[in-house]
C-alpha positions as CSV (number, residue, x, y, z in Angstrom):
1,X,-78.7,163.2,85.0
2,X,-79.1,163.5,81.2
3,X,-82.0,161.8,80.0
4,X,-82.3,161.2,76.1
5,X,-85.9,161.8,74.1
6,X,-87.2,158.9,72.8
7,X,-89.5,160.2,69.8
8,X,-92.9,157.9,69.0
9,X,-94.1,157.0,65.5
10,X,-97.4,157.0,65.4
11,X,-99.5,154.1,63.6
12,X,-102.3,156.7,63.3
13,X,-99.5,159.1,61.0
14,X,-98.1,156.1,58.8
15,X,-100.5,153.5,58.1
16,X,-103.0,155.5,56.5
17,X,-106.4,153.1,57.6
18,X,-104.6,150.3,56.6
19,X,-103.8,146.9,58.9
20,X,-99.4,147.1,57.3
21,X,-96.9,149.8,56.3
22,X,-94.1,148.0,55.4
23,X,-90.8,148.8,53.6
24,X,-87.7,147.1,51.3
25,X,-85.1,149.1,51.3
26,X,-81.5,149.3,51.5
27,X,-80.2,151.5,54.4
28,X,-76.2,152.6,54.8
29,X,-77.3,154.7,58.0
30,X,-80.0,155.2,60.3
31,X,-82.7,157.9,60.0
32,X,-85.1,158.1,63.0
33,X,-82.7,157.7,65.4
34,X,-83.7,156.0,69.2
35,X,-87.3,155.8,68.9
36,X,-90.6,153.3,69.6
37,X,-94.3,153.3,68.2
38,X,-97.9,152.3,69.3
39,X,-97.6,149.2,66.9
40,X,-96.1,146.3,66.4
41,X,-92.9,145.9,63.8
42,X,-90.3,143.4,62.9
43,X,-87.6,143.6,60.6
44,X,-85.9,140.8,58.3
45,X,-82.5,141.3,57.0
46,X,-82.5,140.4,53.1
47,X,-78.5,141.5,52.2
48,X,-75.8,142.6,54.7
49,X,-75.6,143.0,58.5
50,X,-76.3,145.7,60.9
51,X,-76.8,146.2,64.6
52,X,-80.5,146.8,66.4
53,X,-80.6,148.4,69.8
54,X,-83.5,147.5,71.5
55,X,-84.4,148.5,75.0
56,X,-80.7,149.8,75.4
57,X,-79.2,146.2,74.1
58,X,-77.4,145.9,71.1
59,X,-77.4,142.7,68.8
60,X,-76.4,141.9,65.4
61,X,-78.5,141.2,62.7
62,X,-77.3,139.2,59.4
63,X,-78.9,137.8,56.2
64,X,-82.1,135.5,57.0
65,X,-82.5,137.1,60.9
66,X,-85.2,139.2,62.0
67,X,-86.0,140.8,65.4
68,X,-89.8,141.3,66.3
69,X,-90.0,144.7,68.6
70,X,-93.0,145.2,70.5
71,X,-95.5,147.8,71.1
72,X,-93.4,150.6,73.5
73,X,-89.8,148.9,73.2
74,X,-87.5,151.7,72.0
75,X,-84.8,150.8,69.7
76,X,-82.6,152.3,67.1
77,X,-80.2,150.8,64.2
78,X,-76.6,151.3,63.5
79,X,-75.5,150.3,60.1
80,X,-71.6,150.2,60.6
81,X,-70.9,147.5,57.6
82,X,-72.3,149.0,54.8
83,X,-75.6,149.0,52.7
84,X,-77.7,146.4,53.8
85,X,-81.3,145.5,52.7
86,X,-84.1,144.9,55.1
87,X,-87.4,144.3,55.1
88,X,-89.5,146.2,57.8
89,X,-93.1,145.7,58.5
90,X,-95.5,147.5,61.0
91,X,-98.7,145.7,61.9
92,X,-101.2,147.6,63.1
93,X,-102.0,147.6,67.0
94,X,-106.0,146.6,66.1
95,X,-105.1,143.8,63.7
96,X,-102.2,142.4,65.6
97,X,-103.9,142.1,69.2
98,X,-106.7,140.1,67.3
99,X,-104.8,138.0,65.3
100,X,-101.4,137.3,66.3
101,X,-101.6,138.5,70.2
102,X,-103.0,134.9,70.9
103,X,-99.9,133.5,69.9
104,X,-97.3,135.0,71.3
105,X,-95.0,132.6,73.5
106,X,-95.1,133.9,77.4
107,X,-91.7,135.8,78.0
108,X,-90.9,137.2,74.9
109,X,-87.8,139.1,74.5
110,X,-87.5,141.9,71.9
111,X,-84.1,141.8,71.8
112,X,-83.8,138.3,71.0
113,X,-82.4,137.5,67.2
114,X,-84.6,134.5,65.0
115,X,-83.6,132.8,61.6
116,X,-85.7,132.8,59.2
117,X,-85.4,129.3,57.3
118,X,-83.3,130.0,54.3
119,X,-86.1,128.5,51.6
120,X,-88.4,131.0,53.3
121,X,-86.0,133.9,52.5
122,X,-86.3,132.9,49.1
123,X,-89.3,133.0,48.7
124,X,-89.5,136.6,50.0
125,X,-86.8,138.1,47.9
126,X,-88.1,136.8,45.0
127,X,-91.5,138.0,45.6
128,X,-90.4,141.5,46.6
129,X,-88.1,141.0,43.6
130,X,-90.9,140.8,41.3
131,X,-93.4,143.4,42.2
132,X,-95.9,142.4,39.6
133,X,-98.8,142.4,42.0
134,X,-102.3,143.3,41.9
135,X,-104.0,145.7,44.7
136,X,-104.4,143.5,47.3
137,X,-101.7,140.7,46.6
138,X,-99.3,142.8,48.2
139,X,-101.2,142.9,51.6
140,X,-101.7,139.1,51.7
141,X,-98.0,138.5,51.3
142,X,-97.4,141.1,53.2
143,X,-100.0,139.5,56.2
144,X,-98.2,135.6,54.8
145,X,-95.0,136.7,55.9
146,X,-96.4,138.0,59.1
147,X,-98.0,135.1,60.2
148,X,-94.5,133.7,59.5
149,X,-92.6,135.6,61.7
150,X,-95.1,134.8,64.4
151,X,-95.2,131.4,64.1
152,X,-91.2,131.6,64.2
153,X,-91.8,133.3,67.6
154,X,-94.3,130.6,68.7
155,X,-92.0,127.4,68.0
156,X,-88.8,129.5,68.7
157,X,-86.4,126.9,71.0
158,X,-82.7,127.5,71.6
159,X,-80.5,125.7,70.0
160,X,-80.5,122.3,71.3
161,X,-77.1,121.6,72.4
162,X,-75.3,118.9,70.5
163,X,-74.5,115.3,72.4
164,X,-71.2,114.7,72.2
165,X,-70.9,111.4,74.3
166,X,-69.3,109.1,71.5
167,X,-71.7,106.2,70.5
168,X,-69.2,103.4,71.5
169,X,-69.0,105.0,75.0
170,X,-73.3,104.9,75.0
171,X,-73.4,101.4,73.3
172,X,-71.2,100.8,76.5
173,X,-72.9,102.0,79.7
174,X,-76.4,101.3,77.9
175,X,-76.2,97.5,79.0
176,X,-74.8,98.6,82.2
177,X,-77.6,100.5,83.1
178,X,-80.7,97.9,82.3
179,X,-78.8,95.9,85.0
């Protein structure tokens, strides 16, 4: 049985003491290849679409979704329609479990794909757009954004389905059933 290594990045190697890394760039292929780390990421498609494997399942990812992947969930990305932009942000393991842990729905599934809203979206591209910020600003939109995508989880409902009983038909039985 072939077994394939699954490399670890390290929060202690990237984040350099502080509580985000986090990165805006446009990608046209993958470069770490299958691999998980010992904190906690998401990633928010600006421009394009791509496909995120996590935990061996594949889904795509277009304009305005983003996937959260947990501590220890290995994943890779496959970039098969061309450049697309992300934004991809690490929180660190200390900062997340004291902040954000809390509010984490029960039965979260990396793999699942979330909208963010499109006014939202806006918002973040023109703020990564402008880059005019001071030494900290960056960090508290950088946390902003965060708190977003975790409150996203939180409230996260499937799509209700859509009722397709015609209102005459309701207006009909409605009397019926007060009987």
């Amino acid at each position: 049985m072939m077994t394939t290594e699954i490399s670890t990045a390290r929060e202690q190697q990237l984040f350099n003491g502080r509580t985000f890394m986090w990165s805006s760039i446009t990608k046209r292929k993958a470069v770490s290849g299958l691999h998980q780390h010992d904190y906690y990421e998401f990633t928010v498609v600006l421009t394009g679409r791509y496909y995120q494997e996590i935990n061996g399942k594949r889904v795509l990812l277009e304009r305005g979704d983003f996937v959260f992947i947990p501590m220890g969930s290995h994943h890779q990305s496959f970039y098969e329609f061309g450049a697309t932009r992300i934004l991809n942000v690490g929180i660190s393991r200390r900062f997340f479990e004291k902040h954000y842990l809390p509010l984490l729905p029960f039965g979260l599934v990396a793999s699942q794909v979330y909208a963010v809203q499109s006014a939202f979206l806006g918002y973040v591209e023109s703020v990564i757009a402008s880059l005019n910020f001071r030494e900290t600003e960056f960090d508290e939109f950088i946390e902003l954004v965060s708190f977003y995508v975790i409150n996203r989880l939180r409230h996260y409902r499937e799509e209700p389905v859509a009722d397709v009983t015609p209102q005459w038909l309701k207006n009909t039985v409605k009397p019926c059933m007060i009987s």
